[in-house]
C-alpha positions in Angstrom: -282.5 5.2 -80.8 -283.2 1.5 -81.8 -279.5 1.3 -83.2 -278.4 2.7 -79.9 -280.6 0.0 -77.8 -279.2 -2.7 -80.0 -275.5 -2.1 -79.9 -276.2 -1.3 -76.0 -278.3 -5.2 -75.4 -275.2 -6.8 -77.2 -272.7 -5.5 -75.1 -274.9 -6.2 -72.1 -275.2 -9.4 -72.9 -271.0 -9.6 -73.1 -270.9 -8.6 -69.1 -269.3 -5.5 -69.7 -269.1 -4.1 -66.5 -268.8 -0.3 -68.0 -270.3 0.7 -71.4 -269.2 3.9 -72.8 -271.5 5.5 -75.2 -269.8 8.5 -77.9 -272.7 10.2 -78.2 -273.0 13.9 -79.1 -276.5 14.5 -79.1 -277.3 11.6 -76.2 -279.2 14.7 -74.0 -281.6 15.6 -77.2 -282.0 12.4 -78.6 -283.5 11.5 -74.7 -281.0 8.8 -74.5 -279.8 9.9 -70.7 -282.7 8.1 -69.2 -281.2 4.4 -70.7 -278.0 5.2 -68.5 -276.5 5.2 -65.4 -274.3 8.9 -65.9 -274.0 10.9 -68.0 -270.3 12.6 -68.6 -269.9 15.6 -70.7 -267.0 16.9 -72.4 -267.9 21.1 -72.7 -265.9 24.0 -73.6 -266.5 28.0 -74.0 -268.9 28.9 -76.4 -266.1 31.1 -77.9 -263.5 27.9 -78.7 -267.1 26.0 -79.8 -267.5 28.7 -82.2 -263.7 28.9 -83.5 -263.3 25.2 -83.4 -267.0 24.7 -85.6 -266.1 27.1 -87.8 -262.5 25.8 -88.6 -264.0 22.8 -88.8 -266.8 23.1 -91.2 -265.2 26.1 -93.0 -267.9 28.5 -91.8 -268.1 32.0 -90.5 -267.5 32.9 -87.2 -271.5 34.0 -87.3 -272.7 31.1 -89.2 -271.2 29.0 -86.3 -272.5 31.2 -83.8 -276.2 30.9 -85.0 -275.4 27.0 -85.4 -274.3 27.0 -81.3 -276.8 29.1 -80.3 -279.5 26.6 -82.1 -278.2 23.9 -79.5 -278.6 23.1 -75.9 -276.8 25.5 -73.9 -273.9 24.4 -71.5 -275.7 25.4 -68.4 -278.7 23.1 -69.8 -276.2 20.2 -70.7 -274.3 20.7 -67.2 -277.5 20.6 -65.5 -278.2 17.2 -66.6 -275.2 15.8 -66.6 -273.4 13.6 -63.5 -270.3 14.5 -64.7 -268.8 17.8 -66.4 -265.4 18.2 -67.4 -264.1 21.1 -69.6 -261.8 20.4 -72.2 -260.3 24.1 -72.9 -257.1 23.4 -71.1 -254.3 21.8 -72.6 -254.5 18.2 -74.1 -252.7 16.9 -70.7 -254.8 18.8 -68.5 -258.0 17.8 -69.8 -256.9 14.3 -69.9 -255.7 14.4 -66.4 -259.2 15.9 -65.0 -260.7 12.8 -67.1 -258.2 10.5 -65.6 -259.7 11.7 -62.1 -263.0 11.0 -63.4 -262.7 7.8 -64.5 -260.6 6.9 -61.2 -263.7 7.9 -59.1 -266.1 5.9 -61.0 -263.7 2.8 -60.5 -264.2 3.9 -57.0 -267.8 4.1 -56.5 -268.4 1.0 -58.7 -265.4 -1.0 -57.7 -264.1 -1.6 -60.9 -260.7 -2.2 -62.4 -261.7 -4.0 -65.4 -262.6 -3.7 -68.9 -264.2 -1.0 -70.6 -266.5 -0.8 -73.9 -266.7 2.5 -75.6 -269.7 2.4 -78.4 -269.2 4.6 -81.0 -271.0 5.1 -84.4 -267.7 5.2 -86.3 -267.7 1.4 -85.9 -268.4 -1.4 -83.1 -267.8 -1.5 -79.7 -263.9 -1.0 -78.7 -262.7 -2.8 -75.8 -259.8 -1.6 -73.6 -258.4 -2.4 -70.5 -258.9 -0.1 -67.3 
């Protein structure tokens, strides 16, 4: 959490009008309450299962008991402003994020640059 409210102050302090936090576990870490929305990327338990167990080289019930020791979706949905499935194809699920992303430009008013926090590395900043 404090690396979180760190990386978070520095971009605030760079004006950033949007910050984008990568955060897979932002819901049970508590994190939701330091932001404005909260987006979620879901998909089926079942491709959650194949795609954890590919992943990580389990079995399909070692993955299951690892999904089913998480948050459900309904839980995750429920507390998130945002929900957007990513089951379809690549260019669907990109286009329903597109949409997203052009509705918070819309509420906000915003057509300018973007930081995306991730713990890979420091903030990345693209153009919207």
């Amino acid at each position: 959490k404090q690396w979180y409210q760190r990386r978070v102050r520095g971009i605030t302090a760079s004006r950033a009008r949007v910050v984008v936090v990568e955060a897979a576990v932002l819901l049970e870490a508590g994190w939701n309450e330091m932001v404005d929305e909260v987006w979620l990327m879901t998909v089926s338990p079942g491709t959650a299962i194949k795609r954890l167990a590919e992943r990580n080289r389990l079995t399909t019930e070692e993955a299951e008991k690892r999904l089913n020791a998480q948050m459900s979706n309904s839980e995750r949905c429920a507390r998130a402003d945002v929900v957007i499935c990513s089951d379809w194809e690549r260019e669907v699920t990109q286009g329903f994020l597109d949409t997203a992303w052009r509705g918070l430009e819309h509420r906000l008013g915003l057509y300018d640059t973007a930081v995306q926090i991730s713990r890979e590395g420091e903030g990345t900043v693209e153009n919207v």
